[in-house]
N, C-alpha and C positions, 0 to 999 in steps of 0.2 A: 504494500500500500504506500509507502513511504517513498520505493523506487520509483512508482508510478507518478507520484506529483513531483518527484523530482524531476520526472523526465519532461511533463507536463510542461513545470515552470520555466525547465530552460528554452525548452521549443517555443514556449511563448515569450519569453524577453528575447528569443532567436530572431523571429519575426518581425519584433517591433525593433531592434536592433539593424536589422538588415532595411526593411521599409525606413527607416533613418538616413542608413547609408546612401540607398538610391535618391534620396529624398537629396542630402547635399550632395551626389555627383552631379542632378541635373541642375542642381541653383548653381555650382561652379559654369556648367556648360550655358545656361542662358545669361550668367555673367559673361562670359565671352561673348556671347551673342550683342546683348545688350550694348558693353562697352564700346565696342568697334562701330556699332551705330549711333550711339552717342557722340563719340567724337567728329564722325564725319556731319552730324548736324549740327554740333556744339563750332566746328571751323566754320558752316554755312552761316550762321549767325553771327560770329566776328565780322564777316566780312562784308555782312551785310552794314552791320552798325561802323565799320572804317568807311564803306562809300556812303552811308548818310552822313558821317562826320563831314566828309571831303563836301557834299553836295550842300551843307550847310556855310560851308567858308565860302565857299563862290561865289555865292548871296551878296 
């Protein structure tokens, strides 16, 4: 009786243990995801706000 809920308990902190682990591979993988589009809109925005600067001094 006693092997049995041992065996129980570990399979079940197994599960939630493993459903963890998948849980942060894929926030690291949509971290990569994320950041690499981030930056390429984060440069589209700079560069919008240096040609309204420039667009503002011509005035």
């Amino acid at each position: 009786m006693l092997t049995q809920s041992l065996i129980i308990t570990l399979l079940g902190m197994g599960g939630v243990f493993f459903f963890l682990f998948l849980m942060v591979c894929s926030m690291h993988v949509l971290q990569g995801i994320v950041c690499t589009r981030q930056k390429e809109i984060l440069d589209k925005i700079a560069l919008a706000i240096i040609i309204a600067q420039n667009n503002r001094f011509k005035k």
